[in-house]
Residue, then its C-alpha position, 0 to 999 in steps of 0.5 A: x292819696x297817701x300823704x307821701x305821694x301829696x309831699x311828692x308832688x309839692x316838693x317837685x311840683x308836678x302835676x296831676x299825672x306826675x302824682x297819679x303815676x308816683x303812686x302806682x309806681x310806689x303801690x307796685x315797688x316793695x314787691x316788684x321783682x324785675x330782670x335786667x339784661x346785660x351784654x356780656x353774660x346771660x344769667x339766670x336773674x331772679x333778682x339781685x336784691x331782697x326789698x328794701x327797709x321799710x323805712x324806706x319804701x313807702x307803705x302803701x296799699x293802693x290797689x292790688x300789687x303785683x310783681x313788674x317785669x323789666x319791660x313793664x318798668x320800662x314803660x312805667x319810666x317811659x310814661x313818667x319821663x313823657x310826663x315831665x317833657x310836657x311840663x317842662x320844670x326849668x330845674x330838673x335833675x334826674x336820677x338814673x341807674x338801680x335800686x340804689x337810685x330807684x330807692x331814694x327817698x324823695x324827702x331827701x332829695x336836695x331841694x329847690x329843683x324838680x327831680x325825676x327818679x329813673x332807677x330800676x332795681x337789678x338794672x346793669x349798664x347794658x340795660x340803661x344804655x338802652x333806655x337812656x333814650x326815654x330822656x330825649x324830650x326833656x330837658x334836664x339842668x342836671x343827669x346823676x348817672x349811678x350804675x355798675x354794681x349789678x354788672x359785677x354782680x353777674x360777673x360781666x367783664x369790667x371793660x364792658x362796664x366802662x364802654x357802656x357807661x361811656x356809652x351811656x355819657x355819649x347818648x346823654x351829652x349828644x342829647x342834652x348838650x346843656x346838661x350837667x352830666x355826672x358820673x358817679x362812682x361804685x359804692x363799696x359793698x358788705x362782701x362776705x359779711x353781707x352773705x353772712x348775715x343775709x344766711x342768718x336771717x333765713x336760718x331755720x325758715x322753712x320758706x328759705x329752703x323753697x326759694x333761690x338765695x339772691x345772687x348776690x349772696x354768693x357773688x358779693x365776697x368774690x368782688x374784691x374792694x381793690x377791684x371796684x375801686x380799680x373800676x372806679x378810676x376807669x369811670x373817672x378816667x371816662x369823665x375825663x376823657x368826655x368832658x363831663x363831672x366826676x362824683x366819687x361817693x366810693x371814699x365816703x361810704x367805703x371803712x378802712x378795709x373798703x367796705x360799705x360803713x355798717x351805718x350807711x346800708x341796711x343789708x351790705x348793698x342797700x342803703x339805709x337813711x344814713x347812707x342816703x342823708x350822706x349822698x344827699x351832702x354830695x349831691x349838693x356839692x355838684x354845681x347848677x352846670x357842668x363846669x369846664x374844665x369837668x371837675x372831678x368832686x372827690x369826697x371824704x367822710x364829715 
């Protein structure tokens, strides 16, 4: 076992088939494309993202990889969330939304808790809305919910984002009632300056010509800084309305134009170890418990 997969699992204290299923699913991440569905909008879906650095995703070559489709990392999910039921931790905070949470290094996540990762790259707010139910059977001290910028990406109307999440906060609060529940806002993106560079690092590779840009590369300069933050004020709004926390990470990753801060993304959506310390800092800011009155946590950049 790789030592990453073996500081996994002390730092959660999971058991065996926790571990054993970390590794499969790191061994299969770096090359797993998936596809997301969404209400609103059907495109075609290749995947919105390139991988990664490689600073991030584990290196890992356990067994032969090969590309997942959605379903599949559904049930990878699945199993994993079954897995953390029957063990029960009495501190568990889970993860849950895309790539941005897929790709959380578990060394940086706060310690003193167990934390269960159920992000899915490319994943939209419709898509999480249908699988939010494999978080029934466990139990969990605390539910990060981070989704939305795919669903700007494929151009799905921004009320339909909304009233999924809200969606989304009214399945997690019926069934885990003692959870703290935590909206987390859109993070700015790189826009045209991400396109640019992304352009410029297949320039003049002739495997380029032969395969579709990702999405994103056209979509990303039409999704204006104003109106993510617009978004923004609605999740709050739904926060609010729900009784539940409110976690607005958009003022301190965003610069002074509303764009993602270079330092803290390595391609204008991801993010890089930087980016990740930082949300950790926030992470650790959001209380053991859902406060009442809901506490909207709004911070500014150290």
């Amino acid at each position: 076992m790789p030592t990453w997969a073996v500081s996994l699992g002390l730092v959660s204290g999971l058991l065996l088939p926790i571990a054993l299923l970390s590794v499969h699913r790191n061994s299969l991440r770096s090359s797993s494309q998936v596809r997301a569905s969404t209400v609103d909008q059907p495109l075609p879906y290749p995947s919105p993202y390139p991988s990664p650095a490689s600073s991030i995703a584990p290196n890992t070559e356990v067994g032969v990889r090969r590309q997942l489709n959605y379903d599949e990392w559904v049930q990878l999910l699945k199993r994993e969330a079954a897995a953390i039921a029957a063990r029960s931790p009495s501190k568990l905070k889970v993860l849950a939304g895309d790539s941005l949470s897929l790709w959380f290094p578990s060394n940086l996540l706060p310690p003193g808790a167990t934390w269960l990762n159920q992000g899915i790259s490319g994943e939209t707010s419709y898509g999480l809305l249908k699988r939010v139910k494999l978080l029934d059977h466990t139990k969990p001290q605390t539910i990060f919910v981070m989704v939305g910028i795919n669903d700007l990406i494929r151009g799905v109307r921004g009320e339909t984002l909304v009233a999924n999440q809200r969606e989304i906060v009214r399945h997690l609060k019926a069934a885990h009632p003692q959870a703290a529940i935590v909206i987390q806002s859109i993070l700015p993106h790189g826009g045209d300056r991400a396109s640019r560079r992304y352009l410029a690092s297949v320039k003049g590779d002739p495997a380029a010509k032969e395969r579709q840009h990702p999405l994103w590369v056209d979509r990303l300069p039409t999704i204006s800084s104003r109106w993510i933050r617009t978004i923004n004020e609605k999740l709050e709004r739904v926060a609010q309305d729900e009784g539940v926390e409110y976690l607005d990470l958009h003022s301190a990753f965003a610069d002074a134009d509303g764009y993602i801060k270079e330092k803290l993304t390595t391609d204008g959506l991801h993010l890089s170890i930087a980016g990740y310390v930082l949300w950790r800092s926030k992470l650790q800011q959001v209380g053991e418990s859902a406060a009442k009155p809901p506490i909207s946590h709004s911070v500014t950049s150290p």
